[in-house]
C-alpha positions as CSV (number, residue, x, y, z in Angstrom):
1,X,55.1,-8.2,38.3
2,X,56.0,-4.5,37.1
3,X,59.5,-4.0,35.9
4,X,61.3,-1.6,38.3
5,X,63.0,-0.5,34.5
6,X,61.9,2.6,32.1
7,X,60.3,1.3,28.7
8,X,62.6,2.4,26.9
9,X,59.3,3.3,24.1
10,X,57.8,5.4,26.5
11,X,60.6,7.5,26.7
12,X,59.4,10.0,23.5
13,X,60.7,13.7,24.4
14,X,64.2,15.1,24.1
15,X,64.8,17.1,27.1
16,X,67.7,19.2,28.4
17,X,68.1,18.9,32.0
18,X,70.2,22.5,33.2
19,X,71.4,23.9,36.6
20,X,72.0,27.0,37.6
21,X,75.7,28.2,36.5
22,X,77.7,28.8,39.9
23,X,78.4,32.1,39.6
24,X,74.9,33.4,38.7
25,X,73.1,36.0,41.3
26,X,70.3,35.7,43.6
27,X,67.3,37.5,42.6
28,X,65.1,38.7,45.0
29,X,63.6,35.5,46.4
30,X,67.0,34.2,46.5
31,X,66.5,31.6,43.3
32,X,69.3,32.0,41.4
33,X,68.5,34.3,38.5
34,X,71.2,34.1,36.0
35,X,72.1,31.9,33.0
36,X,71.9,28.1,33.5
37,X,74.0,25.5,32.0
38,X,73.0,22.0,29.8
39,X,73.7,19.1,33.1
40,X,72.4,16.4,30.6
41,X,70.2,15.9,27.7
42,X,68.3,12.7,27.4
43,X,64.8,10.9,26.3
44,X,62.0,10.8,28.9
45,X,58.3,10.5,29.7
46,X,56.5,13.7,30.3
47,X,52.8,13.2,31.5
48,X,50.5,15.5,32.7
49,X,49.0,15.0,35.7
50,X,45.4,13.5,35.8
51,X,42.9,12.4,38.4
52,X,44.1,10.5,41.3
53,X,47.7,11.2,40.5
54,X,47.3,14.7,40.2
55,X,45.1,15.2,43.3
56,X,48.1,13.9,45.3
57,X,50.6,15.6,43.9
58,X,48.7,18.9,45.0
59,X,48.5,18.1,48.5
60,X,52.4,18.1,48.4
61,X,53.2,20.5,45.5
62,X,50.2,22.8,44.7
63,X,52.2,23.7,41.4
64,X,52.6,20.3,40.5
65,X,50.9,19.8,36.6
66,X,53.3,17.3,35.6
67,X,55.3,14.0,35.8
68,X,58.4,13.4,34.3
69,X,60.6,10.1,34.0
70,X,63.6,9.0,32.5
71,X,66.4,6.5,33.1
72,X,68.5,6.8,36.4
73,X,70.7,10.1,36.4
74,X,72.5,10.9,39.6
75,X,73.1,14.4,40.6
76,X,69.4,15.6,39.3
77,X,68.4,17.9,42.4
78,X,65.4,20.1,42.4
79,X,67.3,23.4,41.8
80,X,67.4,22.2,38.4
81,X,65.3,22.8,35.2
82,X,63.9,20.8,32.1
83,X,63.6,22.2,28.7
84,X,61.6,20.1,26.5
85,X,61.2,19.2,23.0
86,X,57.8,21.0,22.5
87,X,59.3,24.5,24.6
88,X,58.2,24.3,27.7
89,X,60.6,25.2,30.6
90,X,60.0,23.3,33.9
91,X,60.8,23.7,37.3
92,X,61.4,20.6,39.3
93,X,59.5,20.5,42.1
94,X,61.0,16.7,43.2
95,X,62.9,13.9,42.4
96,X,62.6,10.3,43.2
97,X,64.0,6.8,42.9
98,X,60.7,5.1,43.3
99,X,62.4,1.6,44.0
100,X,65.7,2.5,45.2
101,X,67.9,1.0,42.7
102,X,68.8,3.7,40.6
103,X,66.9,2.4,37.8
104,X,64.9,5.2,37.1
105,X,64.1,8.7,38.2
106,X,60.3,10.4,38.7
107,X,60.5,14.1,38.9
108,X,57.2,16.2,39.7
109,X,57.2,19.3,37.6
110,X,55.4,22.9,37.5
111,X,55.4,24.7,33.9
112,X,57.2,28.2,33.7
113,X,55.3,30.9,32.4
């Protein structure tokens, strides 16, 4: 029986989870362009996507390249962005609560260039 619960080992990179500050501009896609602002900081599991898992993630995301997860956080939403431990900036492209019971949360991620 899998655990619906985060191994807590697994969970190896710092990450800063930030949202867009409320009064920062639109660029020209209408993405908000300004500064953002720290929502959390936490430990999580950041995998890139391989094989199976990867090849569905494209049919839904076509930037998709990696998979985050981390303990249960409410008010993650995909306008947000991770900063991780190693420099990467990533966009969130979802977020889920794979069994419903807010015990942990799977984001799908693209990498910022």
């Amino acid at each position: 029986m899998k655990s619906d619960r985060v191994n807590p080992g697994r969970l190896r990179h710092r990450v800063t989870i930030q949202r867009p500050a409320a009064s920062s501009p639109l660029n020209g896609f209408g993405e908000p362009g300004g500064p953002a602002v720290t929502f959390a900081a936490a430990y999580a599991s950041i995998q890139a996507l391989q094989g199976r898992e990867f090849e569905a993630a494209q049919r839904l995301w076509a930037d998709a390249r990696f998979l985050v997860e981390l303990q249960y956080l409410a008010g993650v939403t995909t306008e947000m962005r991770i900063l991780d431990d190693e420099g990467r900036t990533l966009n969130i492209l979802d977020v889920e609560d794979p069994e419903g019971n807010r015990a942990r949360l799977v984001m799908y991620c693209s990498e910022v260039k």
